[in-house]
MARBA-3410 file (N, C-alpha, C, O; in Angstrom, 1 decimal):
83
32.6,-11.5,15.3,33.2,-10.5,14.5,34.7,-10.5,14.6,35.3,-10.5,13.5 ~ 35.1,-10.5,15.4,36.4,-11.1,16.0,37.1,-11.9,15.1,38.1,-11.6,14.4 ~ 36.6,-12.9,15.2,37.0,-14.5,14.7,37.2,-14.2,13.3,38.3,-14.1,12.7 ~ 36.3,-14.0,13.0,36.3,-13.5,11.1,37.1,-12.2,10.9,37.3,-12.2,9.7 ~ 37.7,-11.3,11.4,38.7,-10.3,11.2,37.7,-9.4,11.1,38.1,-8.3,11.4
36.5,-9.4,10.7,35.4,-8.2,10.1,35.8,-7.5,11.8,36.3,-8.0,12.8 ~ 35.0,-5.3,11.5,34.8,-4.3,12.0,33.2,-5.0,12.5,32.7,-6.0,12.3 ~ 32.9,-3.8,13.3,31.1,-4.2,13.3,30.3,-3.6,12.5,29.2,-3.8,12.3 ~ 31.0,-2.7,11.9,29.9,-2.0,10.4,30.3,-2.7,9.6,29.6,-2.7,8.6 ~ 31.3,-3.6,9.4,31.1,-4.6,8.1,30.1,-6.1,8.7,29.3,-6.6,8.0
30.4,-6.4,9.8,29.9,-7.9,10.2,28.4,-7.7,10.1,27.7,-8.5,9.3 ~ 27.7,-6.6,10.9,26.5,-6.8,11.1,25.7,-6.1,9.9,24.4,-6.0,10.1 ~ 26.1,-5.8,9.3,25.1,-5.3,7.9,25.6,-7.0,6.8,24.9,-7.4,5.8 ~ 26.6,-7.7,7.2,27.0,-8.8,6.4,26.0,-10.0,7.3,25.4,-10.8,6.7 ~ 26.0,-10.0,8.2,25.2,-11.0,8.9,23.5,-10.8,8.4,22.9,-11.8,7.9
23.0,-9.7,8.5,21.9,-9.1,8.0,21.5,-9.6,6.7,20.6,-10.3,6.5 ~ 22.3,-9.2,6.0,22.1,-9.8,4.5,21.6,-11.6,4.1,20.7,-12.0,3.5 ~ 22.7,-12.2,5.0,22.6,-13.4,5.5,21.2,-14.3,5.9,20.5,-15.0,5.2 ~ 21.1,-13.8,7.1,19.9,-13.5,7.8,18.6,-13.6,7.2,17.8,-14.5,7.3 ~ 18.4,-12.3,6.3,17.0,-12.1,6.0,16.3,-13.1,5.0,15.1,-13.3,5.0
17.1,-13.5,4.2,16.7,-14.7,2.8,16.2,-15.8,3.8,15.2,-16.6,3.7 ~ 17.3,-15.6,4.7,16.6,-17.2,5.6,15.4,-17.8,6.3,14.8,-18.9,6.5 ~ 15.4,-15.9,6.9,14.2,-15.9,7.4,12.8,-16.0,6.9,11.8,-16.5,7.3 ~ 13.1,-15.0,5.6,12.1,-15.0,4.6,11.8,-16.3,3.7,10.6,-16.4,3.5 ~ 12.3,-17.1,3.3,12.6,-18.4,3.5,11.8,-19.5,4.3,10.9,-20.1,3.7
12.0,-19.6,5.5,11.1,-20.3,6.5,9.8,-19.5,6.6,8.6,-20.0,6.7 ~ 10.1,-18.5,6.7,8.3,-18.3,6.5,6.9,-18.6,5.7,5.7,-18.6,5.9 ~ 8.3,-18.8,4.3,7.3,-19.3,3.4,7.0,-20.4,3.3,6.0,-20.9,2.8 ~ 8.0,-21.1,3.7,7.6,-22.9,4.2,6.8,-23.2,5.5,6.0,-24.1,5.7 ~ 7.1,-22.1,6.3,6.3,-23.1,7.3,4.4,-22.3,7.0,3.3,-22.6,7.3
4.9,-21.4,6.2,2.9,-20.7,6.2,2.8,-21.2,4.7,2.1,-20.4,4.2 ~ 3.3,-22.4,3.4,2.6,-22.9,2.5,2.2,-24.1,3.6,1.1,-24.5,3.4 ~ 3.0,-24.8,4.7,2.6,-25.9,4.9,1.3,-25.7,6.4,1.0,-26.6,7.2 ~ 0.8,-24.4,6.4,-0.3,-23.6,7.2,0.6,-23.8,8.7,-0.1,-24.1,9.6 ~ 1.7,-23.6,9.1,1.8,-23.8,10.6,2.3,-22.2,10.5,3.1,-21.9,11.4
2.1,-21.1,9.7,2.8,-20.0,10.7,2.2,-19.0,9.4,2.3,-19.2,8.2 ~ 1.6,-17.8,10.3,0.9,-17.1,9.2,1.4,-15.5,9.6,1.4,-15.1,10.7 ~ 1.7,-15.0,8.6,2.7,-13.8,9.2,1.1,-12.3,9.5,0.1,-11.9,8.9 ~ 1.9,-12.1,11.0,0.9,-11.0,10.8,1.9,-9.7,10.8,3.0,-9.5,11.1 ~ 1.0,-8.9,10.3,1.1,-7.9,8.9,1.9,-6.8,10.5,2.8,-6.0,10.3
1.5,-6.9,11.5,1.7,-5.9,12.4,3.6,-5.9,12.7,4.6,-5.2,12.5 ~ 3.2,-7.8,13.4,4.8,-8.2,13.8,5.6,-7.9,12.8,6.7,-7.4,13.1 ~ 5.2,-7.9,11.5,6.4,-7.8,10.0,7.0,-6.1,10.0,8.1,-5.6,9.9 ~ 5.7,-5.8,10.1,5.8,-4.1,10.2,6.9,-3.5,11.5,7.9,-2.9,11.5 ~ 6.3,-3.9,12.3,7.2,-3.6,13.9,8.9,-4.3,13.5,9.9,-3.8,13.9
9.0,-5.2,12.9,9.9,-5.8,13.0,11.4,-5.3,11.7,12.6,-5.3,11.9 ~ 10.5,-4.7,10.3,10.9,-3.8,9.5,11.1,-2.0,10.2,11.8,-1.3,9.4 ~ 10.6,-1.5,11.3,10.6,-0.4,11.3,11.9,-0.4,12.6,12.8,0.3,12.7 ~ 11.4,-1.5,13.4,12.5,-1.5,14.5,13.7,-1.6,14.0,14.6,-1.1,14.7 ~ 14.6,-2.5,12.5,15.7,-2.9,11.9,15.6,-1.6,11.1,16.6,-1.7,10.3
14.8,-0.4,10.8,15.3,1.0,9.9,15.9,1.6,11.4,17.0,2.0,11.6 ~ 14.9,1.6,12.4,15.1,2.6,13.7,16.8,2.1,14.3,17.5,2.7,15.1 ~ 17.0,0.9,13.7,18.1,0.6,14.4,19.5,1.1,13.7,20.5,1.5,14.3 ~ 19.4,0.8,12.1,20.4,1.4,11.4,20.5,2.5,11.7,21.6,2.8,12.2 ~ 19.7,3.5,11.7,19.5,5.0,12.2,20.4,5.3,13.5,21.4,5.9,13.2
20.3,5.0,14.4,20.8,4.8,15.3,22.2,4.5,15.6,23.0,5.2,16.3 ~ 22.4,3.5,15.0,23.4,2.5,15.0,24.6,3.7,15.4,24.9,3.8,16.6 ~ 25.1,4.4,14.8,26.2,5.6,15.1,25.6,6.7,16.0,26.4,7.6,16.5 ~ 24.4,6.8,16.2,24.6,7.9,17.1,24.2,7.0,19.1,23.6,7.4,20.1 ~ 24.6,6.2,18.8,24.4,5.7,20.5,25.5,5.1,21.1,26.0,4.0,20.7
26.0,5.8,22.1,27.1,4.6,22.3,27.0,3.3,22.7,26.1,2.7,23.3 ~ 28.6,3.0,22.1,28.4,1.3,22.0,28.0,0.8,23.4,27.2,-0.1,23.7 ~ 28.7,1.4,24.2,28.8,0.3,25.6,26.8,0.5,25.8,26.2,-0.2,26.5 ~ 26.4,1.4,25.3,24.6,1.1,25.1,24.4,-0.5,24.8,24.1,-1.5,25.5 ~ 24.6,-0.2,23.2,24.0,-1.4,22.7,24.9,-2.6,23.1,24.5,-3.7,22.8
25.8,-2.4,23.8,26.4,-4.1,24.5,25.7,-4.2,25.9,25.7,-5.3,26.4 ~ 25.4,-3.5,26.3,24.7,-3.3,27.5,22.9,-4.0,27.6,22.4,-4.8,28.4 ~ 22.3,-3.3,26.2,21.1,-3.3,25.8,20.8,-5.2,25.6,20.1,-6.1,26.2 ~ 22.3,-5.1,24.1,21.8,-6.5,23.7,21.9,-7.6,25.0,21.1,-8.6,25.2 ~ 23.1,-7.2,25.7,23.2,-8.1,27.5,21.7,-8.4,28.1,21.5,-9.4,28.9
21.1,-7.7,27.8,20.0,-7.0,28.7,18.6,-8.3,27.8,18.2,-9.3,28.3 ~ 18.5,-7.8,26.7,18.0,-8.9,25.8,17.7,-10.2,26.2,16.8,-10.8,26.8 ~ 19.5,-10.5,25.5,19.9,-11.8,25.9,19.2,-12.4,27.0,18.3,-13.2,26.9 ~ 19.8,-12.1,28.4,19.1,-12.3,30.0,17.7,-12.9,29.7,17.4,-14.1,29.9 ~ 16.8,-11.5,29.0,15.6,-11.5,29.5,15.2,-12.7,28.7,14.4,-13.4,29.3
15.6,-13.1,27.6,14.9,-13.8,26.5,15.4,-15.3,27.2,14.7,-16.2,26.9 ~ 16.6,-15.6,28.0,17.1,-16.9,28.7,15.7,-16.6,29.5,14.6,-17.1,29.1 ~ 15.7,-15.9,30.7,14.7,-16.1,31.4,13.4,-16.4,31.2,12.5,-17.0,32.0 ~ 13.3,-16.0,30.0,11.4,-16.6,29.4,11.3,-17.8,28.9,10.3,-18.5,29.1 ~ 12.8,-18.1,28.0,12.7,-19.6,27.9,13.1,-20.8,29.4,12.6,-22.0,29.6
13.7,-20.3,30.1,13.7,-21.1,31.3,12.5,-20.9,32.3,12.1,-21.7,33.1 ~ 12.1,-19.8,32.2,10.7,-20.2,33.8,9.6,-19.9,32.5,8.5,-20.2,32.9 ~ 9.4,-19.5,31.3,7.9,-19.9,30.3,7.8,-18.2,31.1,6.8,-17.5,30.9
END
C-alpha cells in the first residue's frame, strides 16, 4: 500500500477488484478441466465472510486487523510447514 502511494480504503477495495476476476477465472478452468468443483457452502462462507468484513472494516480497530491478519498469516505458515 505503501509502495504504490494508495490509503488502505483505496488499496484494498482496488486489490479486491483485481483479485476476484482471477479467482473466478481459475475456477472455471480448473472445474471445466474436472480438477476443482466449487462447493456451494465454501463460496457462500467465503462471500458472506468478504460482506462481514467490509462491514466491519471501520468499526474495528486497526491494530485488530494487523494483529488478526499476523495471526492468519502464522497459522496458515504453520499448516503448510508441519501439514
Amino acid at each position: 500500500m505503501r509502495l504504490c502511494g494508495l490509503d488502505a480504503q483505496t488499496a484494498m477495495p482496488t486489490s479486491i477488484a483485481v483479485i476476484l476476476p482471477l479467482c473466478a477465472a481459475s475456477l472455471l478452468s480448473y472445474a471445466r478441466a474436472g480438477a476443482a468443483v466449487p462447493d456451494g457452502w465454501l463460496l457462500a462462507g467465503g462471500f458472506l465472510g468478504g460482506l462481514a468484513g467490509g462491514l466491519l472494516y471501520d468499526r474495528v480497530p486497526k491494530l485488530w486487523l494487523r494483529r488478526a491478519l499476523g495471526l492468519l498469516i502464522l497459522y496458515s505458515a504453520a499448516r503448510m510447514l508441519f501439514g
